[in-house]
N, C-alpha and C positions, 0 to 999 in steps of 0.2 A: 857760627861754630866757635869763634874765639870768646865769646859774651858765654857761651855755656861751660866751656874750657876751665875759662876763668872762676865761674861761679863754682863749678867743680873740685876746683883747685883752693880756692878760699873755704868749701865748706869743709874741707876736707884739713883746716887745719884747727877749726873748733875743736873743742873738750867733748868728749862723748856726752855728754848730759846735755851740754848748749846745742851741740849738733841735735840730737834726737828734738829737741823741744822745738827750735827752727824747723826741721822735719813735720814734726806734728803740726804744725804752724800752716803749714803749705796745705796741708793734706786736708786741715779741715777748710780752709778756704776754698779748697779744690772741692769740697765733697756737700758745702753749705748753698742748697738753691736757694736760701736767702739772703745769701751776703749780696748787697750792691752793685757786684761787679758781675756776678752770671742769675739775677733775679730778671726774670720776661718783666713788661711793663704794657700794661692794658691803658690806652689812653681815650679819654673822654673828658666833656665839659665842665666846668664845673658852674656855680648858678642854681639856680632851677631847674631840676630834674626830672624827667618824664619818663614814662612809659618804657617805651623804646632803648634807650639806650639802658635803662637798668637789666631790662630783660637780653640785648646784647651780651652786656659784661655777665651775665649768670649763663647763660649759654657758653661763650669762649670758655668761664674757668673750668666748666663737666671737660675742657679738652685737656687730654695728657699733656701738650706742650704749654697749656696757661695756667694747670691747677694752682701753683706756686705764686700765678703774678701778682704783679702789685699795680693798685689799681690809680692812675695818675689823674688828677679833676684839675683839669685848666684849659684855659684860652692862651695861654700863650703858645705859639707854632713854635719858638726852636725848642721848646717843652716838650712838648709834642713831638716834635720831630727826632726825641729819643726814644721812645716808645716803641714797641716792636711790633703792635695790631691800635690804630685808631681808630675810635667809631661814633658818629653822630659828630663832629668838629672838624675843622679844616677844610671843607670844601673841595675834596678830593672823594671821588670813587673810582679805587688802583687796586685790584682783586693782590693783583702781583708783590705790592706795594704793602699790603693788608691796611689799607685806608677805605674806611666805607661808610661817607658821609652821604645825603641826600640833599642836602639844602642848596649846593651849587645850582648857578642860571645852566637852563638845559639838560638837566636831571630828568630823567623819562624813564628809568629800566622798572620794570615790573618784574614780576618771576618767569613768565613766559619767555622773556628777552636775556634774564643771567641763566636759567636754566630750562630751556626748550626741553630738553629730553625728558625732564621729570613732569612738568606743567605740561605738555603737550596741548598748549593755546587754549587752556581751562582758565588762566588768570591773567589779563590781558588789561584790564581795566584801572589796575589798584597798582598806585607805585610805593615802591617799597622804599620804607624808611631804615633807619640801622640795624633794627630787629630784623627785619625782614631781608637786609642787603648779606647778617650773617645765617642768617637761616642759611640764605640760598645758597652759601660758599660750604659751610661747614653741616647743614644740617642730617647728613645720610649719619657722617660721625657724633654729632651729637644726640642723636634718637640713640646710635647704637649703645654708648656709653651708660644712656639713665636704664635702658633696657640690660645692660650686664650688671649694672650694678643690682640689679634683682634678681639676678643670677640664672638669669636666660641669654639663649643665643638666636637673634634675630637671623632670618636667612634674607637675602637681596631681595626677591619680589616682598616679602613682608616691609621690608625700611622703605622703598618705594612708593609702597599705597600710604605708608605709615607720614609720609614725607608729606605726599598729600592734603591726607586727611588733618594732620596737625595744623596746616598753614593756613587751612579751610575754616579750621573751627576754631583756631586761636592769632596766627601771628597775622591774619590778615586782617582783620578787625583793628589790630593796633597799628599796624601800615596805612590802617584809611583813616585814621581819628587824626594820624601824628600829619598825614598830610593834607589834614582838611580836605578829604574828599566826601558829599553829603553822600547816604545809602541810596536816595531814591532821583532818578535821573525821568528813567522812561518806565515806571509804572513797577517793574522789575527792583529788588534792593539789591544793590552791586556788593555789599557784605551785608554777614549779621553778626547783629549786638550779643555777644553770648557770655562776656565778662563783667564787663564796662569796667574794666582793670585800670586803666589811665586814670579813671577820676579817684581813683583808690590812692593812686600813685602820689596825684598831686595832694590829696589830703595829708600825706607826711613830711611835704615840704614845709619849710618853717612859718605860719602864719606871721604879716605884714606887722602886726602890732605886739608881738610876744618879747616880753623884754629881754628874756633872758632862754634865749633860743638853741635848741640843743645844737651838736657840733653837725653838720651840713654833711660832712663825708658818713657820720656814724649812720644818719638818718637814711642817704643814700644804700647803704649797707643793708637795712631795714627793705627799700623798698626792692632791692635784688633779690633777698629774702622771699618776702612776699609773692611777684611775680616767678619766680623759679618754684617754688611749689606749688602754686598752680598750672604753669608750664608741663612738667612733672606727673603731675595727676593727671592731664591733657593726655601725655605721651603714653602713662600705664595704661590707662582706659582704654587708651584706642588700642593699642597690644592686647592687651587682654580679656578686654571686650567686642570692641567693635570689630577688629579684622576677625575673631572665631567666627565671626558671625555669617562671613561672606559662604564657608563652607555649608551652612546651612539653605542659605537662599540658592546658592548655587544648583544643589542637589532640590529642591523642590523645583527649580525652572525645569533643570531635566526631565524630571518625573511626571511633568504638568500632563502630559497624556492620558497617565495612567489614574490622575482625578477625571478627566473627563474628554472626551476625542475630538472636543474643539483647541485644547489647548491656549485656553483662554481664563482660567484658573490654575493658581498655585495653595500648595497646601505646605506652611511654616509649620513642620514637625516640633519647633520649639519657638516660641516665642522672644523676637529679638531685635536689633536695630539693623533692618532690614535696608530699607528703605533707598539710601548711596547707593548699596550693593546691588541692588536691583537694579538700577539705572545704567551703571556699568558693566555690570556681567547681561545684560540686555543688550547692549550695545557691541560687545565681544560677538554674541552669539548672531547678529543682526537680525534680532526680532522684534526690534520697536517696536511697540507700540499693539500686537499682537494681544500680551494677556494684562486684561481687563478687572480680575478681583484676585484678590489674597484674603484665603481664611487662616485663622489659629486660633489656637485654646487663649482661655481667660480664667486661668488657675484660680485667682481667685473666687470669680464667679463662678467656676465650674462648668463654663458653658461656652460655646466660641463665636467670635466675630466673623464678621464678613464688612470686609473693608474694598472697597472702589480705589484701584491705581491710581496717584496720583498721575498729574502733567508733569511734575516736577518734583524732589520731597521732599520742601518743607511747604506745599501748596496743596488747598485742599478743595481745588477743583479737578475733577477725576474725570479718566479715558470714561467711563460710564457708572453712572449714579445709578445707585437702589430705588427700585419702582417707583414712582411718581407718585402711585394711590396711597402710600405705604406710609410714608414722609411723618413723622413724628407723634407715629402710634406706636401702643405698647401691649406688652401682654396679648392678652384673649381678643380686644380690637385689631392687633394688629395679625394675630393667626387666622381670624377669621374676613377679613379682605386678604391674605392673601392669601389664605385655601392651605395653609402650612403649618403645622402643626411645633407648639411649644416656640413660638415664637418671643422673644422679650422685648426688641425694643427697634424701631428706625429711626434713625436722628433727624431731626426736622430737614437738613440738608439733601439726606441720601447721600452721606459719602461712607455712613457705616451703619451697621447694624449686629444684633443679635440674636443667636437661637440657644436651645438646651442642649442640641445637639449637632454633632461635625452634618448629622444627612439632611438635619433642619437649614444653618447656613450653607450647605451646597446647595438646597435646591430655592434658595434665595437669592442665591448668583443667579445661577442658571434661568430663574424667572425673569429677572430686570435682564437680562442680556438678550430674551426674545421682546422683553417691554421694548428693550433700545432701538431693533433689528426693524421692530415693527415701526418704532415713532421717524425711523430714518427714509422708512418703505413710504 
């Protein structure tokens, strides 16, 4: 109290101009989130640059409290040890702390183990590197963010599945590359390849022999860049694509009756990326394993599919294959074994097919389902 007295007392005997300018003084330092003194500070490696930690540092800045930071690249710890969130360095993972390194001995957490409630024992396998240590902490607010910024308003079960789906088809891939873990163990791939964004990454680091090599932070800045717009397009797509999508599948599972009173056929009123949603709104409703073909239109051919459930969906071994006799005949050979009129085509597989029209592929389901019934009899 006597230190502000004082200060009070001394400002107070300045010239009105000197005072005002001191004033102004104060005010913009108070009010500058870049001066030094109240600038956040994002800390990471510096070196050779990977995947992971670029895509960290673009993730933190979409947050309101790091839009501003400044982005620190070192190895040194009492360096580091000013920084207000570190990631991929120091050999710490301190949620509390905002340290979320992986490479310490003993490092095991996956997303199933930082966030049970969202993974609900779907990713158990794949440990998460920095990318994936901040997904799991901040990622419900960082989907929400890239999603306003497009001037929509996510609701909770949306950012959920959205949370999901994003780690499925983008940050986990780079959680298994950056920890060297191989795709294929027991027949099964534990991720898939759908960017192969790392080796992007490392092509902007400065090649071994280049004499005159651009500045290391500007480059890093590049590959944050880089990775955060495809990150970005990740997040929109699956907003504005893939989750509409679920209300469609949704509404044909319910409906399956009213195609046929086995309930063993679904009719896609639109055609879409079905496939996730079926698996899990199948599983909601506990009727594994029950329906056996999905048809829908084929706009462009004008004419519709009949497609065999998969086991899985990106597997294209199916709960029951199209007729056996059928198998990679086309046209008028193939209407005429199977007695069905306007038929175009069966893949040599039988996991799909097509007719001219929706009564042609239903009664092309409905045939391989008594071929099946019978070859099981």
């Amino acid at each position: 109290m006597e230190s502000l007295w004082k200060l009070g007392r001394d400002f107070s005997k300045l010239s009105f101009n000197t005072g005002r300018g001191v004033w102004q003084g104060f005010n913009a330092m108070a009010s500058n989130n870049k001066s030094p003194k109240f600038s956040r500070k994002i800390g990471t490696h510096n070196g050779v640059f990977h995947c992971d930690e670029a895509l960290a540092c673009f993730m933190l800045k979409l947050l309101p409290d790091y839009r501003d930071a400044d982005i620190i690249r070192s190895r040194d710890l009492q360096v580091l040890e000013d920084c207000d969130i570190v990631v991929d360095v120091g050999g710490k993972f301190d949620p509390k702390r905002h340290r979320y390194d992986h490479h310490q001995r003993g490092f095991n957490e996956t997303l199933n183990s930082v966030r049970p409630d969202l993974a609900k024992n779907k990713f158990n396998s794949i440990r998460l590197s920095s990318a994936g240590l901040v997904y799991a902490q901040f990622g419900l607010e960082i989907l929400a963010e890239i999603i306003k910024l497009n001037k929509k308003i996510p609701t909770s079960d949306t950012l959920d599945a959205l949370f999901i789906y994003v780690y499925d088809c983008f940050v986990q891939e780079l959680d298994a590359i950056d920890n060297g873990i191989p795709m294929y163990s027991e027949g099964q791939p534990k991720y898939k390849i759908n960017t192969h964004l790392g080796a992007r990454v490392h092509r902007l680091n400065p090649s071994w022999n280049d004499p005159t090599p651009e500045n290391e932070d500007v480059l890093f800045e590049k590959a944050m860049k880089l990775v955060g717009q495809e990150f970005v397009e990740v997040v929109l797509d699956g907003f504005n694509v893939w989750w509409p999508a679920r209300d469609v599948v949704k509404k044909s599972i319910e409906d399956r009756k009213d195609v046929h009173e086995s309930g063993q056929i679904i009719v896609l009123n639109d055609r879409c990326c079905w496939k996730n949603h079926f698996f899990s709104i199948e599983e909601e409703l506990k009727i594994e394993g029950d329906i056996k073909f999905c048809l829908f239109y084929d706009q462009i051919g004008d004419s519709w599919r009949v497609q065999g459930i998969p086991i899985q969906p990106d597997s294209f071994v199916c709960r029951v294959f199209l007729h056996k006799d059928w198998r990679g005949l086309r046209n008028e050979d193939l209407s005429k074994v199977a007695n069905i009129k306007d038929c175009i085509f069966c893949h040599a597989t039988g996991f799909i097919g097509g007719n001219k029209t929706k009564e042609g592929a239903l009664e092309m389901a409905l045939q391989s389902l008594q071929a099946a019934q019978i070859d099981r009899d």
